[in-house]
N, C-alpha and C positions, 0 to 999 in steps of 0.2 A: 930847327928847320921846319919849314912849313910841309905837312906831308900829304894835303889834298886842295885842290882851291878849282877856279875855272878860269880857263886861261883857251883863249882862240874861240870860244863859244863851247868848248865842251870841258865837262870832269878832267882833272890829271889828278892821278893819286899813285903813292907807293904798294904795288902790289905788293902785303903783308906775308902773303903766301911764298913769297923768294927768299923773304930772309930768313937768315942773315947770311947768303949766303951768294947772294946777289943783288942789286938796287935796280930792281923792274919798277920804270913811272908806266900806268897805263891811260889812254886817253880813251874817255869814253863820250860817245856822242848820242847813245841812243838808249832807254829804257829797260828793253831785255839784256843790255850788256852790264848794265849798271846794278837790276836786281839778281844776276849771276853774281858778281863779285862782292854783292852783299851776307848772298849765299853761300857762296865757298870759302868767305872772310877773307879777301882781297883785302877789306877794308872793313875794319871791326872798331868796338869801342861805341857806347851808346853819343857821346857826342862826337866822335866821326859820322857814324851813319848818319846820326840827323841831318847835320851838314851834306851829308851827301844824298840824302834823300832830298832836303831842299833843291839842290841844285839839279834831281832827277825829275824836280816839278818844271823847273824850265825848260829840261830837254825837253821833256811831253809838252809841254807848252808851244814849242816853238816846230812840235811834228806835228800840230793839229791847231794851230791859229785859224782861226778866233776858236778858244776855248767854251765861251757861252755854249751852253745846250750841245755840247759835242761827247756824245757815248765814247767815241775813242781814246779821249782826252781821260775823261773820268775811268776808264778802265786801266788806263795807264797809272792814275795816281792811283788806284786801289793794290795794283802789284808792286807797288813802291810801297805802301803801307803794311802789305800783308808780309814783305821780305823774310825779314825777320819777327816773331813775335811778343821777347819776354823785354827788350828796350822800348821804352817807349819813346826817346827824343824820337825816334823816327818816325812811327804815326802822328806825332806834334807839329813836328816841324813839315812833314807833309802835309799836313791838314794847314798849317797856317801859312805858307808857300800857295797853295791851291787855292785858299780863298780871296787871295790878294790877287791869283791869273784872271778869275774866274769877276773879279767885281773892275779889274786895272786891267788887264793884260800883260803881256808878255813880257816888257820892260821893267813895268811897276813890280811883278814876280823876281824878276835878277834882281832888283833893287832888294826887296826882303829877301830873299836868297844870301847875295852879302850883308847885310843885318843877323840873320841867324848863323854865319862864317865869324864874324867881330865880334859877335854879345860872344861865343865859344873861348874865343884867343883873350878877350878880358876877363871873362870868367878863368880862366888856368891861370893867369899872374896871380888874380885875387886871390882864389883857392892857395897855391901855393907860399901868399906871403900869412895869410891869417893862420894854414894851417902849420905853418912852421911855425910861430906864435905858440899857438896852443900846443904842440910837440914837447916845447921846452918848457911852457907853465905846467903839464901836467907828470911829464917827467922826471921834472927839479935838475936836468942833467944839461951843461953848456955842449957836451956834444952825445948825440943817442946813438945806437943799432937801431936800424928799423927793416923789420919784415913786410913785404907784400906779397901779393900773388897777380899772376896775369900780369897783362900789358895797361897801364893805365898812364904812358906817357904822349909823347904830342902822335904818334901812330894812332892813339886812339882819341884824340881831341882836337886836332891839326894841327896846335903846336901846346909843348910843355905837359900838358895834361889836366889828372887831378891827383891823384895818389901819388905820382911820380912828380907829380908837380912839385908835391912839397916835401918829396927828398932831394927833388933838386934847386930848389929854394935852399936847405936846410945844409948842403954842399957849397952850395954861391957863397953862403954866408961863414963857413968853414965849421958848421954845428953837425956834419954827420961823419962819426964814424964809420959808420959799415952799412951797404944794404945787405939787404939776404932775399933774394926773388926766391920765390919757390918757381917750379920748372912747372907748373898747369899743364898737367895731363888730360885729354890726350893729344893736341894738339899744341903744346908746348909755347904758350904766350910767353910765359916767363922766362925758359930758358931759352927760345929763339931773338924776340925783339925785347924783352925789358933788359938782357945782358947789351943786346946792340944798342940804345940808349946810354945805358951804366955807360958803357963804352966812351959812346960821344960823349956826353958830359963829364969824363977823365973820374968819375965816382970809385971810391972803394968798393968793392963787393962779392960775396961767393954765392955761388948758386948751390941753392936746397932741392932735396927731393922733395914731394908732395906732402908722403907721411913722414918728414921728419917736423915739418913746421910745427905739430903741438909740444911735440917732446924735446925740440931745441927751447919753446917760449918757456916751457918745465924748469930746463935746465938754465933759463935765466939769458939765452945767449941775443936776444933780443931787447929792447927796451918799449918799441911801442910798435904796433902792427895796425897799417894803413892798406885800406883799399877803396876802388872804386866804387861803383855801384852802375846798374842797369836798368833798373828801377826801386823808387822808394815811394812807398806805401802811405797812407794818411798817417796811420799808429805809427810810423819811422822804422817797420821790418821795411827787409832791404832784400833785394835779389841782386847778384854780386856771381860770378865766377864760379860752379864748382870747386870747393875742397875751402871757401871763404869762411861757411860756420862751421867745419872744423879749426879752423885758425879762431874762430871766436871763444869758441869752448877751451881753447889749449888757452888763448889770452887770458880768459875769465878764471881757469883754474890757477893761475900763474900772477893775478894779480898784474897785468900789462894792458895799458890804454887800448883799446881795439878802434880806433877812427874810421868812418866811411867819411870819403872826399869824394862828392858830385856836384855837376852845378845844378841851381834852379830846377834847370829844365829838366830834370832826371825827377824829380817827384811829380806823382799822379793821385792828384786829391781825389781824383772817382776813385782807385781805387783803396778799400778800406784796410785792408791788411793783406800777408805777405799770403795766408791763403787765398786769393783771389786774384794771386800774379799769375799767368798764363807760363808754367817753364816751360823751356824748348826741348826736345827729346833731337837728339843727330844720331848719324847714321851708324852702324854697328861696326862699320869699315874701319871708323876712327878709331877704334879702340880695339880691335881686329889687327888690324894692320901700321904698319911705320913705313911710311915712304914707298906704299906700295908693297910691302914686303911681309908675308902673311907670320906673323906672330902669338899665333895661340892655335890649336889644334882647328883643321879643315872643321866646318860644319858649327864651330863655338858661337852662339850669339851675344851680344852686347846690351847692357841696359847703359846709357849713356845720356844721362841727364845735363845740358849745358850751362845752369847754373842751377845754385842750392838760393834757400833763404835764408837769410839772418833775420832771426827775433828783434825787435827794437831792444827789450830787456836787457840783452847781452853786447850791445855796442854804448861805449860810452860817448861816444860826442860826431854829428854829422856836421863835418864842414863842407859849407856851398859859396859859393862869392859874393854871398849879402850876408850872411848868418852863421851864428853857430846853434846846434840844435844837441840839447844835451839829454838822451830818454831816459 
């Protein structure tokens, strides 16, 4: 299913925050609504938001025509940049949406707009047939276990994904056994929407706790551990989802293929390594609280880092929809 596009001249996407527990599409037509939902992860996943960052250049676009020399316009694409900080498709694809309003117009902007929606949905077929490919060459096995973490199916790419992409490649084709989502704490990608996913796609699967993923890869109950990525680096470190280079290190100790699945647009040649990736720090509530409902002693604060870094050293091989990249 397709989970974000433009449709009537505004955003429709699935509010991420519902599920699985209801299927809210929200329609967004305007800037400040768009970089809320970005913020409270309505709509997450670095090529999601890209995609929806593009299509937030032609809201702003089409609230401030003609774009040329307009402060409002430009202030609009800068809070669409600033959303989120440690993904980069989204200051990319805003930056390359803007420059198209800004020399084309409005029109010529929706046209690359759906250009960066289509390069997304053919990058997640590719990702998922090549890295199903490489799953079973470096495995040696006609069907695997594979672990991930977080959401990295079409919820977070528009459709299919990247990590989930090629477990469900690897299902299509009758080569998976078993997934294993870990539940991503504190806001549960994993056990919220990557089970809702499993689901649809009729996949085998159990859901893990966070800290058991190194000590199941220990115990052999995995064969290869796939994730996305948020941003990757020149050297090929990776910023990826909290509790991802724990899963590298329990991979690496275990002798299991550890894969990042991104597309293209997820690497950022400026920057040079995974120290120089910007993480995002959120709010102490998330990890404080569950559904509203206060869970640690009044007055407790939270350090809550929203994604960690992986070393290149320790991931064996990045598949993207052109390449494989093996550090």
């Amino acid at each position: 299913m397709r989970t974000l596009d433009w449709v009537d001249e505004a955003i429709e996407m699935i509010d991420q925050t519902q599920l699985p527990w209801q299927e809210v599409t929200l329609v967004i037509d305007n800037v400040a609504d768009l970089v809320a939902a970005i913020q409270r992860l309505s709509v997450r996943g670095a090529p999601a938001i890209g995609v929806a960052g593009a299509y937030g250049v032609v809201v702003a676009a089409c609230a401030e025509d003609p774009v040329q020399r307009s402060a409002a316009f430009e202030a609009l694409v800068a809070s669409l940049r600033g959303a989120r900080p440690t993904a980069v498709n989204l200051s990319l694809m805003v930056d390359r949406v803007a420059a198209t309003a800004r020399a084309s117009g409005v029109d010529a902007a929706l046209v690359e707009a759906h250009r960066v929606r289509d390069e997304e949905l053919a990058a997640s077929v590719a990702m998922g047939d090549v890295g199903a490919d490489l799953v079973i060459e470096l495995t040696h096995r006609p069907s695997v276990r594979a672990m991930t973490i977080c959401n990295t199916g079409g919820l977070a790419t528009v459709e299919r994904g990247t990590a989930l992409a090629v477990i469900q490649t690897l299902h299509e084709r009758g080569a998976l056994q078993e997934a294993i989502p870990v539940e991503t704490r504190p806001l549960l990608q994993g056990a919220r929407l990557t089970t809702w996913e499993l689901d649809r796609m009729g996949a085998r699967y159990r859901l893990a706790v966070d800290s058991a993923g190194p000590f199941l890869l220990a115990q052999g109950a995995a064969d290869v551990v796939l994730i996305g990525a948020d941003r990757i680096a020149a050297n090929g470190d990776t910023a990826n989802k909290i509790g991802s280079f724990s899963l590298a290190l329990g991979a690496r100790h275990a002798g299991v293929p550890f894969i990042v699945v991104a597309p293209e647009s997820t690497f950022d040649a400026a920057t040079p390594d995974g120290g120089s990736i910007e993480v995002e720090y959120r709010s102490d509530d998330e990890v404080t609280e569950f559904a509203g409902t206060k869970t640690t002693a009044f007055g407790a604060g939270a350090v809550n880092p929203a994604f960690d870094i992986t070393p290149a050293s320790l991931i064996t091989a990045i598949v993207t929809d052109k390449r494989i990249i093996r550090p």
